[in-house]
C-alpha positions in Angstrom: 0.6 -2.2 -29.1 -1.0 -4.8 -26.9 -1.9 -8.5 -27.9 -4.8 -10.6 -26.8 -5.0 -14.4 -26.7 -6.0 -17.1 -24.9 -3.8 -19.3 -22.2 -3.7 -22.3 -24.4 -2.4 -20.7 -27.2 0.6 -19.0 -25.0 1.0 -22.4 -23.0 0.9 -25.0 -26.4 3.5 -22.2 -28.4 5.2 -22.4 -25.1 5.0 -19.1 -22.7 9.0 -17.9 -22.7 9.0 -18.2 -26.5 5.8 -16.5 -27.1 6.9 -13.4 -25.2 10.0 -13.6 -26.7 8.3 -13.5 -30.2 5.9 -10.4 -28.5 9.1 -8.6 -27.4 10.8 -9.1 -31.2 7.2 -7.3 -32.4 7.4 -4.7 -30.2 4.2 -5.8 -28.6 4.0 -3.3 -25.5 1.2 -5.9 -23.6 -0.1 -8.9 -23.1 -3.9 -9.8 -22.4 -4.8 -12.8 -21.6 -8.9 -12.5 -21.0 -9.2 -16.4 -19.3 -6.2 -15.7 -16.8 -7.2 -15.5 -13.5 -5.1 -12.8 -11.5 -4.6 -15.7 -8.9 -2.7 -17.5 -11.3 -1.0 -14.8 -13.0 2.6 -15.8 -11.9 2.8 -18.5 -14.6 3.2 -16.0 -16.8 4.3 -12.7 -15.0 8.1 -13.5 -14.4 8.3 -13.8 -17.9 6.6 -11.3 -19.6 8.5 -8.9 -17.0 11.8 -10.4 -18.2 10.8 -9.4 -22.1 9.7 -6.2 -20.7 6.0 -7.2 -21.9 3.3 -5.7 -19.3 0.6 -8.3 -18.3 -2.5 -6.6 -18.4 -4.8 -7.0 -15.5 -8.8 -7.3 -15.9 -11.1 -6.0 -13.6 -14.7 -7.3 -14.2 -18.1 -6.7 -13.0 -17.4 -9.8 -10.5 -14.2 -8.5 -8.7 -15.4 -6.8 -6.1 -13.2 -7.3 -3.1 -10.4 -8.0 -5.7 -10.5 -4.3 -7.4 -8.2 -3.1 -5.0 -5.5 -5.9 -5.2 -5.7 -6.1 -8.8 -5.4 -2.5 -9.6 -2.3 -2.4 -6.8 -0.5 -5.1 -9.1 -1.3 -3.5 -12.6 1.2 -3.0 -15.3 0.7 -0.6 -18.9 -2.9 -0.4 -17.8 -6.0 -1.9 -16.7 -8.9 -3.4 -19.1 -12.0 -2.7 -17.3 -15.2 -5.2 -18.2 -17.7 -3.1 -19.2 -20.5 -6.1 -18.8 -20.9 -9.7 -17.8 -20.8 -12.2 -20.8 -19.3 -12.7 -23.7 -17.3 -10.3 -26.0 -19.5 -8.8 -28.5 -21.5 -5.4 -29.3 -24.5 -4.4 -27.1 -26.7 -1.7 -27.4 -26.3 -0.8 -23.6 -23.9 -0.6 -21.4 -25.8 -0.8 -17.3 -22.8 -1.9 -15.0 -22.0 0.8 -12.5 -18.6 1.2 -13.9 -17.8 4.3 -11.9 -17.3 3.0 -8.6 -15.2 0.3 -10.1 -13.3 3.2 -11.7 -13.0 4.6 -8.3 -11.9 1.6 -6.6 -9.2 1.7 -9.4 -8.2 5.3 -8.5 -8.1 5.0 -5.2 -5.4 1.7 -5.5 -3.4 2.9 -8.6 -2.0 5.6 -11.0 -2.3 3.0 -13.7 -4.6 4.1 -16.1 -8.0 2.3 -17.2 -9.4 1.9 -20.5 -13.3 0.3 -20.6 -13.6 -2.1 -22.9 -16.2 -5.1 -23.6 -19.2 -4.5 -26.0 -18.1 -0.7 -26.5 -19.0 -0.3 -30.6 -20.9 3.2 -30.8 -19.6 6.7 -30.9 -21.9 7.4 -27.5 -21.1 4.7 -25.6 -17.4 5.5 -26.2 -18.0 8.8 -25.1 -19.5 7.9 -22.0 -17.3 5.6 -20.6 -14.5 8.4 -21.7 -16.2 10.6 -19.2 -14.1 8.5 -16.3 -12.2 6.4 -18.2 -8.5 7.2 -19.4 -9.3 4.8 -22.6 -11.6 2.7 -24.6 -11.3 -0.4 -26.2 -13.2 -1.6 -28.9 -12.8 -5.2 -30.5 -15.5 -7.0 -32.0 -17.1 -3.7 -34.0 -14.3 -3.8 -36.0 -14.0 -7.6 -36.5 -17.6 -6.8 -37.5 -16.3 -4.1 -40.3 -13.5 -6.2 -41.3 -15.4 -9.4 -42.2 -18.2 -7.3 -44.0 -15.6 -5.4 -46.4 -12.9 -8.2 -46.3 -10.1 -7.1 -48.3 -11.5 -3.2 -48.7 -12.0 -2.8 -44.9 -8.7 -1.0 -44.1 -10.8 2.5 -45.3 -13.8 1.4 -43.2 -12.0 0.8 -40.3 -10.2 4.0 -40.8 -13.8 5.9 -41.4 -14.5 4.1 -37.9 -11.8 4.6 -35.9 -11.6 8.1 -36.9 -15.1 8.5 -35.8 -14.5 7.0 -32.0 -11.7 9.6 -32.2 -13.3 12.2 -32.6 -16.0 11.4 -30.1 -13.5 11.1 -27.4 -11.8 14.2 -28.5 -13.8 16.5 -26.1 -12.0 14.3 -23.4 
């Protein structure tokens, strides 16, 4: 189970005692999408401490970086699908497979694609090198469209993306 939030949430909640409070939950992770890797060691030692992995984000933009950053992850890395905000697209263009291979190359970590993903066949395309997906804002999208029925819609969903990564 991995959390994501924003740096001033962790920093005004104070960082020790949110991680604490994500270790009591059994939270596994810890992504923090407006943390620059630079300045990861604010939070680092203490995440380690509660035995929380801070998950690393490779984007579009990190070029040179791929290689440091993937030699640092922990749990896994989130791989930017696209520049921009969060949010569904209808296309995906980034040449995510030589980021993927830069990733390979520095790590055994795994890497799960994530940013705009919301359709069975983009999920199954970025399975075909990936080790994961992620999808976010397709099912905030469900959720606030069936409000307090969505639980069987998201369900219907997930199930779906399941099944079109199953072949992988």
């Amino acid at each position: 189970f991995v959390f994501m939030t924003y740096t001033n949430v962790v920093f005004s909640y104070g960082v020790e005692k949110f991680v604490s409070e994500c270790q009591k939950s059994r939270i596994d992770g810890l992504i923090l999408p407006d943390l620059p890797f630079e300045e990861k060691e604010e939070f680092h030692p203490i995440c380690a401490g509660y035995g929380v992995d801070l998950i690393s984000m490779v984007a579009p933009t990190s070029e040179k970086r791929i290689a440091k950053i993937a030699g640092e992850a922990e749990g896994f890395l989130y791989v930017v699908s696209s520049l921009g905000v969060t949010g569904m697209r209808s296309e995906i263009t980034t040449d995510l497979t030589s980021i993927v291979a830069t990733i390979r190359e520095n790590t055994r970590i795994p890497c799960a694609v994530g940013f705009g993903i919301s359709t069975t066949q983009q999920a199954a395309a970025m399975a075909e090198y990936a080790d994961g997906v992620i999808v976010g804002s397709a099912i905030v999208t469900i959720m606030e469209k069936y409000g307090k029925n969505a639980p069987q819609y998201v369900g219907d969903y997930v199930k779906e993306m399941k099944k079109a990564l199953s072949v992988y």
